[in-house]
Steps between C-alpha positions, in 0.01 A plus 500: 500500500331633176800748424714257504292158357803321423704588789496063624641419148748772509665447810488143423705541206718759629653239720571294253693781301693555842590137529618472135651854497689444844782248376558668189528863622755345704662268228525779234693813767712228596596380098529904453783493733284729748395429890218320479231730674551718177278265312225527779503862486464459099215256569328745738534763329322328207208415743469835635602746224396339144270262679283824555536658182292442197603333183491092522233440782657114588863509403758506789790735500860403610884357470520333203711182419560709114673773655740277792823502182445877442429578849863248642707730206345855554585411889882346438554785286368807646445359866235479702443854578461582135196277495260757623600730279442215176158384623353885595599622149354209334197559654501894441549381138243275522238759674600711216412219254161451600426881552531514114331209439787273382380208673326353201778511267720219711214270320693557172815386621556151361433204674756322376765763621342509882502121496861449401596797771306241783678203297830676582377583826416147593824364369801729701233511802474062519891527442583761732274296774634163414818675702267543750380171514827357623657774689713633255596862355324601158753634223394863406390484114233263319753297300720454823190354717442252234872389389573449894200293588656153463828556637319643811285196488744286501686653794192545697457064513844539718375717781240385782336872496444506122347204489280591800399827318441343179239234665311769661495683168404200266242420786348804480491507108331177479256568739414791329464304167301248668274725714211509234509161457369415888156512592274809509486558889863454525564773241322754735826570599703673223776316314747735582409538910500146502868436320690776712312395853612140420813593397528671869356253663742225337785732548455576868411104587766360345724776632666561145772714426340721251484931473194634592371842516685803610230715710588898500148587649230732337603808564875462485476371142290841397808681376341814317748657226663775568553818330861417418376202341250678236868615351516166369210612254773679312678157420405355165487125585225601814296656279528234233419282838183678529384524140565082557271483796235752352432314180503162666327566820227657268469225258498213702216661752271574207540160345421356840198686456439404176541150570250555869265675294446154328498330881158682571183657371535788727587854382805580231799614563553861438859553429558834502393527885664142555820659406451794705419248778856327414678773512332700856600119639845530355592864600395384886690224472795683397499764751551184746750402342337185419467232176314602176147380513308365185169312459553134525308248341529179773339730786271658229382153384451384916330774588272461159434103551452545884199692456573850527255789351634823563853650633406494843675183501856599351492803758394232787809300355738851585358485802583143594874542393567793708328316829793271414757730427418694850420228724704166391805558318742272648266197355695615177836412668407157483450460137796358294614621226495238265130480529442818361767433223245190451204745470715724239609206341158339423350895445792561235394174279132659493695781291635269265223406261639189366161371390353794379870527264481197351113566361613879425805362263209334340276718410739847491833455491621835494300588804690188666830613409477829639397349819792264517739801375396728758533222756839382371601865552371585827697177601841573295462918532299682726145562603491804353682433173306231431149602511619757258654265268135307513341836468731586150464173368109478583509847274699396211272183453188731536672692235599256299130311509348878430728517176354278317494566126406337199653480148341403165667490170365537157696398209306381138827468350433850289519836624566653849552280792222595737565474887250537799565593839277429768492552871768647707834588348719540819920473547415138627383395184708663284764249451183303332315727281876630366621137414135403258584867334829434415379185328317665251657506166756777447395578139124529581288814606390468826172677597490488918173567605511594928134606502400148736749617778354688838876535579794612394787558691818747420729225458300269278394869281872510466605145426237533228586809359864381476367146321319704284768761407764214427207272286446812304838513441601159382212473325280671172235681674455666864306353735117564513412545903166520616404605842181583652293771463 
């Protein structure tokens, strides 16, 4: 018992982990469009793959609810086969990533653009599941899901199935929002066990006409890819697919760690091998043909607050899931549909960070717009597309906030007009620093004195030399320019 002194706490919290990490292994394959065992074999793989390796000792590895959008388009798209392929390069990328120690560098990505991308998330995932919810077909794009909601509302109060559906889905949701609210020793159970396994139980009692899960078995839902289908590298879109899942698979599972880090006062994260450990997960998973795996803060935080102290218990977790898989996989035939569009539903609005917007507009509002930009255009766009247009415009403020530069005039009503430059004379600014020189009086000399700047870009040496030239011109004198030594 002394190699292993925490073994009791361990395998207590690893069954936790299994009992929070069942339903939505299950809930996210199915919002992916994918048979539902694929999200146990993501989950197990996470146990028994990264749940070995080193990196983030506590933080649990599989499906995420951030990648379900990416993951339903990549699949409706390229098909299902193609998946392998996506998910095995991302993690080759990612291997390669952490071999030369990139893993730290997702740090400086800004928060503001990874929160928007999980804002945008959120939103098309609780639209696309609100279909769900009563039964009905989701539109393909972001904009589509959202314009159709009410008229599929409204349609759904005239049919006895849709309303059936949506009850078991709002159930679910609000049992999930009120779960923390009941007493401790009822909240043994996990929230989300506890929503779908009522929502079952309710379903089958009451006999209600509502979808429930399509079982394919383990093993028939293993569809490695096949050599024909690494062709499909050659196709720009898959690989701009696989760029997509790289850089948000690897952002999201080291700001889970970041964010576990602060859960515990165990050892740090080490990013560089928890990227490695990312992508060894990833590459298994896609040579089964199975969903992208990345680490995910809700089973990270149970297994944290349920007392776990080493990884033992996120391995034990693997273990537990693949029991299931093997030995009881009908039990997932009996779980509707809507209840996991519930789970989605309620796991999307965590990604929306309404709150945390509202005192970000406060106190930076450029950091909040580029959160609700990139959101907006994950929504109105693409995925892809819009992280990038968060990533440009999180640059050009960063460039715009590094430009700073300061002007000071000197004019005793005699002699040369002195001016001082100060700072950082970039394009940005040059609109500015060109309007207070052309303000100076025409008949004056002018004696521009650069010596305060640290830079000086092309275009602003131009622009200046220009100003000068035609000053020089319309007035008595040249221009006296100063720059530093």
């Amino acid at each position: 018992m002394t190699k292993f002194p925490h073994l009791k706490q361990d395998f207590a919290a690893s069954l936790v982990v299994f009992l929070v990490a069942l339903p939505l292994c299950v809930g996210v394959a199915v919002a992916s469009g994918v048979p539902a065992e694929l999200g146990l074999v993501t989950g197990i793989v996470g146990g028994l793959v990264t749940g070995l390796m080193r990196g983030s000792s506590l933080q649990v590895s599989g499906p995420a609810a951030g990648l379900t959008v990416l993951v339903f388009e990549a699949v409706r798209e390229f098909g299902l086969p193609a998946l392998g392929v996506l998910v095995l390069s991302t993690g080759v990328l990612q291997i390669a990533m952490g071999a030369l120690r990139l893993g730290r560098y997702f740090r400086a990505i800004s928060v503001s653009v990874v929160e928007g991308m999980l804002a945008g998330i959120g939103l098309v995932l609780i639209a696309g599941q609100l279909y769900s919810l009563i039964g009905a077909k989701a539109p393909e794009s972001g904009l589509a899901k959202i314009a159709g909601l009410p008229e599929a509302l409204v349609d759904a109060f005239g049919s006895t199935g849709a309303l059936a559906s949506l009850a078991v889905g709002a159930g679910t949701v609000a049992v999930l929002v009120g779960w923390k609210r009941l007493p401790a020793k009822v909240r043994t159970v996990p929230g989300p066990l506890a929503a779908v396994g009522l929502a079952t139980l309710a379903a089958l009692v009451l006999d209600l006409p509502v979808a429930t899960v399509e079982v394919h078995g383990l093993l028939g839902s293993i569809q490695p890819p096949s050599l024909d289908a690494f062709g499909e590298l050659a196709n720009i879109g898959l690989l701009g697919t696989v760029v997509a899942f790289t850089l948000i698979a690897s952002a999201e599972s080291l700001f889970s760690a970041a964010a576990v880090d602060r859960l515990h006062d165990g050892p740090r994260t080490e990013y560089d091998k928890e990227l490695l450990a990312q992508g060894a997960g990833n590459a298994v998973c896609g040579a089964l043909g199975a969903l992208p795996m990345t680490a995910v803060i809700v089973r990270s935080a149970a297994n944290v607050q349920a007392g776990a102290r080493t990884k033992a218990s996120r391995v034990l977790h693997g273990v537990w899931l693949l029991l299931f898989a093997a030995l009881l996989p009908n039990v997932l035939a009996y779980i509707p549909i809507p209840a996991l569009a519930g789970i989605l539903v309620h796991a999307g609005a965590k990604l929306v960070p309404v709150r945390g917007l509202v005192s970000l507009w406060r106190e930076h509002r450029g950091e909040a717009l580029i959160l609700v930009v990139t959101a907006v255009s994950i929504v109105a766009v693409s995925m892809f597309e819009g992280v990038l247009i968060g990533l440009a415009l999180a640059i050009v403020k960063t460039a715009w906030e590094a430009s700073h530069i300061k002007m000071e005039i000197v004019d005793k009503g005699a002699g040369p007009v002195q001016a001082y430059l100060s700072g950082n004379a970039t394009f940005l600014r040059l609109p500015k620093i060109l309007d207070s020189l052309e303000a100076l009086p025409q008949d004056r000399p002018v004696e521009l004195d650069l010596s305060g700047l640290h830079h000086l870009d092309h275009a602003c040496r131009t622009a200046l030399e220009n100003w000068a030239e035609r000053h020089s011109d319309a007035g008595t004198e040249p221009v006296r320019v100063t720059t530093a030594a």
